[in-house]
Structures are given as C-alpha cells and as structure tokens.
N, C-alpha and C positions, 0 to 999 in steps of 0.2 A: 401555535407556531406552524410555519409551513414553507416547505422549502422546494427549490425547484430545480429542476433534473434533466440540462439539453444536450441532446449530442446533432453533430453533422459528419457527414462521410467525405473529407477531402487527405488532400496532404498532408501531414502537422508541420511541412517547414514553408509553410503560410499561416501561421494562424489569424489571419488578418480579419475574422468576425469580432476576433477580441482586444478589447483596447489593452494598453498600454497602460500597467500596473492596476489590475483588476485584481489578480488571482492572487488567493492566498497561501494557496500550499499544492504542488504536486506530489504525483504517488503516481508511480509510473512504471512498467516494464515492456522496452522497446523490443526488435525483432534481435535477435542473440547472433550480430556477425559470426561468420566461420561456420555455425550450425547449418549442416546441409538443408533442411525443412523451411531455413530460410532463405534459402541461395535463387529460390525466383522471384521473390518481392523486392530484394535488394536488386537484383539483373534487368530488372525491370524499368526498374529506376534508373541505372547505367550498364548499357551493352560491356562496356568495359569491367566490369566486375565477370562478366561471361568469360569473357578473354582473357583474364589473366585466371581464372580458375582452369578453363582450357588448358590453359599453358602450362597451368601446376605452378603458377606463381603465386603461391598461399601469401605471404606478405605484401603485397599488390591487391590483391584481393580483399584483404582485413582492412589495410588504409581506406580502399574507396569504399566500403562498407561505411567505415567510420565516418568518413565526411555524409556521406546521406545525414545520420543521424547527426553530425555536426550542427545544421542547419534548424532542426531539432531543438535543438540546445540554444539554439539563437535567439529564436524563437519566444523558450519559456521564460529567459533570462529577462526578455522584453516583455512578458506578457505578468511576470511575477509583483508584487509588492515590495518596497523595500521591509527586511525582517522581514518575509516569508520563506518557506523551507517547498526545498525539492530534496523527493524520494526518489531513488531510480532506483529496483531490483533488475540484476544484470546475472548473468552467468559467463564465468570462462569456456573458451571451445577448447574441445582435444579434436584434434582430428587428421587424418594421413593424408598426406600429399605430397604423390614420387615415392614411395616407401619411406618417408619421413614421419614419424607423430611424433607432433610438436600440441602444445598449449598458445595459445591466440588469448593472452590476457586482453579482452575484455573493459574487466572494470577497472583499471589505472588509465586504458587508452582513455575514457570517457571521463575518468574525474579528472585525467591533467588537462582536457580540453575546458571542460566545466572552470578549472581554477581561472585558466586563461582568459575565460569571456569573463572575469572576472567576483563570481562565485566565493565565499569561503567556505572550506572545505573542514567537516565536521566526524566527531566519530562516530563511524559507520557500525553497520550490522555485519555480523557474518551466518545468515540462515544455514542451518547445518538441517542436508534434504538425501537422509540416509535410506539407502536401499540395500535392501535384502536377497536380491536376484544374486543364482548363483557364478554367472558371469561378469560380475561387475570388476574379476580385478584384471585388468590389462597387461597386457609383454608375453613373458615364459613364465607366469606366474610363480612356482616355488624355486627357479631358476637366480641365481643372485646373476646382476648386472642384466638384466633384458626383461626386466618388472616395470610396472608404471604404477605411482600411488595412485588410489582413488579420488576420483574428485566427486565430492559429494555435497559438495557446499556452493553455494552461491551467494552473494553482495547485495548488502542495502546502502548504498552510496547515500547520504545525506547532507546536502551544503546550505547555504543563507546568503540570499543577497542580501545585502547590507549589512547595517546592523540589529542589535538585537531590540525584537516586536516590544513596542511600549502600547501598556493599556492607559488611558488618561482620564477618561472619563469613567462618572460612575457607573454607566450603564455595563459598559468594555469589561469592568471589575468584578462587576456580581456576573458576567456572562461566561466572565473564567471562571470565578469560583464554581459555577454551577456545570463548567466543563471539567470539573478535575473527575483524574482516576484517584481509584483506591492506591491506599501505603500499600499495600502487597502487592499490588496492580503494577506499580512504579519498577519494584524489585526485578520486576521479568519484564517488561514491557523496555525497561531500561539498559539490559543486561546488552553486553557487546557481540555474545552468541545466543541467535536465538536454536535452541532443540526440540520447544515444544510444537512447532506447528508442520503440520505436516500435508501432503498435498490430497486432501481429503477430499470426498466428494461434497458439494457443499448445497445442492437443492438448487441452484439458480441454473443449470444447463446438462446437458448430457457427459457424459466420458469422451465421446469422438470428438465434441466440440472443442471440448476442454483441450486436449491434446494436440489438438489443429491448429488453438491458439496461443498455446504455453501460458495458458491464466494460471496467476497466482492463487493462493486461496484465500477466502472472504477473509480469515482470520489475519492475514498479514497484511490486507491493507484497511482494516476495521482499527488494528493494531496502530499504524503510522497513523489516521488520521487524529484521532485519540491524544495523540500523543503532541502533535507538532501544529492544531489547530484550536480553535472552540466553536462553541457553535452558532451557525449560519455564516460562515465562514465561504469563500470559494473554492471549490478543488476543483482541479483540471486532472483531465490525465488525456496526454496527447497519442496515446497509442491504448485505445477506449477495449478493443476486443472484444472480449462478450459482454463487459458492462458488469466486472468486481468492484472497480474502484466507486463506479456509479452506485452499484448497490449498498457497500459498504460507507459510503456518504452519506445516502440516505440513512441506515440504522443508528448512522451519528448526529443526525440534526442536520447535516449541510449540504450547502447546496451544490453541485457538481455541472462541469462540460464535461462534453468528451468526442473526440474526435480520432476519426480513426482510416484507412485509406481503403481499409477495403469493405465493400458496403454489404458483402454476402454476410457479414454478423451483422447486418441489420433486424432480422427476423428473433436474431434472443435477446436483445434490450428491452422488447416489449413483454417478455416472459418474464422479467423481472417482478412485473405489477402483481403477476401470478404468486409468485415464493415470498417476496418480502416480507410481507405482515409479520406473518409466521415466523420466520428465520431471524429477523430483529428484534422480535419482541421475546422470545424463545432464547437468543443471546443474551437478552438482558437480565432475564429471568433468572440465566445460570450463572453474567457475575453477581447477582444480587447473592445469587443460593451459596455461592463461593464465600463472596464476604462474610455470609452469616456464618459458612464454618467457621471462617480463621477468627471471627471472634468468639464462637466459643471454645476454641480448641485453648484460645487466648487467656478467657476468663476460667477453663480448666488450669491454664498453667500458672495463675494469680500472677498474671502480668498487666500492665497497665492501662488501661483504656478511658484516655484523659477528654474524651471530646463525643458530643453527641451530633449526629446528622441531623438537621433541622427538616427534610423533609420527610425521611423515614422513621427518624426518631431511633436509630440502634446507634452501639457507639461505633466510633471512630479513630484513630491513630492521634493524626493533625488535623490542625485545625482547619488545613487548606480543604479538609472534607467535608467539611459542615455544611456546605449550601449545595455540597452534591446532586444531580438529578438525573436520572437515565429515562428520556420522553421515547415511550409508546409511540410505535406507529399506529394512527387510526384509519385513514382512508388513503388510495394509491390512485388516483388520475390519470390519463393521457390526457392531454388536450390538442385545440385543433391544431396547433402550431409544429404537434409532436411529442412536444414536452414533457415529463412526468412532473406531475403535483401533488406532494405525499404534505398530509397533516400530520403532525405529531402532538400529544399531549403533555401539556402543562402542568399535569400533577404526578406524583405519582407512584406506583402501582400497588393499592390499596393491600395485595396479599403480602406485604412486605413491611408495611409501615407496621410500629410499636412505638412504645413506649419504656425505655431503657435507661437507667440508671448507669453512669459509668462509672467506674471506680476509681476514687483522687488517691492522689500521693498522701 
C-alpha cells in the first residue's frame, strides 16, 4: 500500500488546485481570532482588523477575523465529499480591550457559519487542555465578584455535508472492516470530553515551532482521522502548519494536502521523513500492547471474549474487529514534485500475531 502526501504554500480561501468533491475528511485548526499572536496574520489579510483593534473595537475586530476564515469554510464545503466529515479544533479568546475582559466565542461564531453554508452539524468534542501554572486563575482571584473561571478547554467542532457515507462495494467493505478501532478504542475515542491528550512534545518539530504555530498534538489528529475515515482516504487540512495532520495521516494509511499561507513552515514538513517511521510504528506498537492488556485484564475477570482477529489471531470484543490491521510504515520518499511517498505494509506485525482461543458463551 502506499500513500501520498502534497502540500502547497497559498491562501486556503482559494483552494482552487483542488477539484470539487475530492476530499474526504478534514481535521483542521485555523489561526484563534481575538488571540493576540494572531493579530498580524489576520491584519494582514485586512488593514481594517488593524483599525478596529486600534480603536479598541474588539467586536469589529472578531467579526472581520471571522469572515477571513469565512471563505475558508467556503472553500472546504466545496472541496468536501458528500458524507465526508470536517474537524475544526478551535479555542475561545479571553482577552482586555479598554479595561474590559470579555470572552470572543470562537467556536459557535464558526459552527453557525459552518451550519449556514450548509454543513450538518454533529456532536462535538470538548478537549479538556489543563494547566498547572500558578497564574492561571484570572480577576481578584479569592475576591468574590471580580474572578474569571478558567478556561482550559477548547472545541472539536465536527459536521457532515450531506448525508451519511455509504460503502457499496466489496472492496469499500473489507477496507472499513480492516479500518476499525478497537471496542476499547471507541470508548474514549468516542467520549464527548476528551482528558486524555495532552499537548505533549511529540518528535516531529521543536518547542518554539510548536508554539509559534499552536499545533495540535499528533495524538488528536491521529485520533479524528481513525475515527471519521478509512484507509487511503483524502484528508485535507487547510491551515497545514508544521505538518500534524500530515503526519498523522500518514501513520493512518492516508493520503493528505495541505495547504498553508505562510511558507516559513516550509523547512519542517520535510523533517517529517526524518521522525515518522519511528513515531508510527512506535504508536501502533502501543495500541497493539494496550489491546493485549485489556484482554487479559479481560480474560482475568472471566468475561467474554466472543471473536478472534483474523490477522493477529488474539481475541476480540465484535466482530467489527476481525479483519482489523494497523500497516507499518516501511519507506518515506520525497519526490521530485515535492511530494511525500510513504509505503505501508500489508501484513502485520509479526511480534503481535498468535494464536488465541476465545471464550464462548
């Protein structure tokens, strides 16, 4: 299997390299209106967002924000599948303006635009991104009436044009089957708050990068594609950064664009070639090692384990897991066009397969 990996450095509210119901799933986190560190890319884009910040007209400011990313949205809607899913991780802004702190919701501005272009709009995540600094509570702190809660969570917006993805053929059929997660996998993967991911260092770029770009961590968009895809699949992500979602495509089998406006993160997409092997296969390794606890934590507690994986041979929950496969990265390519061309393996990973009796009812 082998899958293939382009980005380009323009605007994203032109996507016009890419036709017209190509993509099959985005996973996305745009620049965070209201957040100062983004206040020269958006200004950039319209003088007038200068000028009403000037002025201290924070609500002037957030609307023309929003329309930038508007166009955006226009964009993916046309560039989507029908049943294809868009991820957006979003954060709300706190921030003073005129001796005012005020909150700049964010992720409502963006799904009621999303519903409008016509999107349906689905149940979201709410990533819970706690920190420990001892400055983090805002106002008069023990002071009642001049406190501010913490805001420590941020939005995985998730909607569907159209309706819902039909597989038809056989091929479409065993290509999900062999894209499922694990039953335990679903449990958390599916939960409406995620706790466990946190914004770790994750091998594909430095600390300053990271932070210059507000990437997400591989684990949450490794998470979404898993989820909302199978494999060889298209994922887009219109605001590319240093190349997570890229990466995390790749350790899923699929294929990725990505596009992004500003071209000085051009220098770490190629360092990806560098970390991936390792970080993919290293991931798999550890849901594989996982699974194998919870079944024997499983078969410690003489509970059921009604189904066998056909490629590893250990049991299984449902049956939807029987033709499960998590393909090895083998080789990682540039080519001349730019491109990354990652092979993945078709069997797999020999320190894992057995041979397991499960226990019937």
């Amino acid at each position: 299997m082998k899958t293939t990996h382009t980005f380009f450095f323009q605007d994203s509210n032109n996507l016009d390299l890419i036709p017209s119901n190509t993509i099959d799933l985005i996973v996305t986190s745009p620049p965070y209106p209201m957040i100062e560190m983004w206040d020269d890319i958006f200004s950039s884009q319209n003088n007038a967002i200068a000028k009403a910040l000037n002025r201290k007209d924070g609500n002037k400011a957030f609307e023309l924000m929003h329309k930038i990313l508007d166009s955006v949205w226009d964009e993916i809607f046309r560039v989507l599948k029908s049943g294809g899913f868009a991820c957006i991780n979003i954060g709300d802004a706190t921030r003073t303006i005129n001796s005012n702190f005020a909150i700049y919701s964010n992720h409502s501005r963006i799904l009621q635009y999303l519903v409008k272009l016509g999107f349906s709009a689905l149940p979201g995540i709410i990533w819970r991104k706690q920190t420990n600094t001892p400055n983090k509570f805002m106002g008069s702190g023990m002071l009642p009436a001049g406190a501010y809660v913490t805001l420590e969570h941020e939005y995985i917006l998730i909607v569907r044009k159209g309706g819902k993805r039909e597989f038809k053929s056989n091929y479409e059929k065993l290509n999900r089957r062999q894209s499922a997660i694990f039953w335990e996998e679903r449990n958390t993967f599916f939960s409406d708050i995620w706790f466990d991911i946190k914004g770790t260092r994750q091998g594909l770029i430095d600390k300053a990068s990271r932070n210059r770009s507000a990437a997400f961590p591989f684990e949450l968009a490794y998470r979404l594609i898993n989820m909302y895809s199978v494999k060889g699949d298209n994922v887009l992500d219109p605001f590319l950064g240093t190349g997570t979602t890229m990466a995390a495509s790749m350790a899923s089998a699929r294929n990725t664009i990505g596009c992004d406006i500003d071209n000085s993160f051009n220098e770490y997409i190629p360092r990806i070639k560098e970390n991936i092997i390792d970080l993919s296969n290293h991931h798999m390794e550890n849901r594989l090692k996982k699974h194998l606890v919870f079944v024997n934590e499983r078969i410690a507690s003489d509970k059921l384990l009604k189904h066998k994986n056909m490629p590893y041979g250990f049991p299984v929950i449902t049956n939807q897991e029987k033709e499960l496969i998590l393909n090895e990265l083998l080789t990682v390519e540039i080519m001349q066009d730019h491109s990354i061309e990652v092979t993945h393996s078709d069997h797999p990973q020999t320190a894992f397969c057995q041979e397991c009796d499960t226990r019937q009812e």
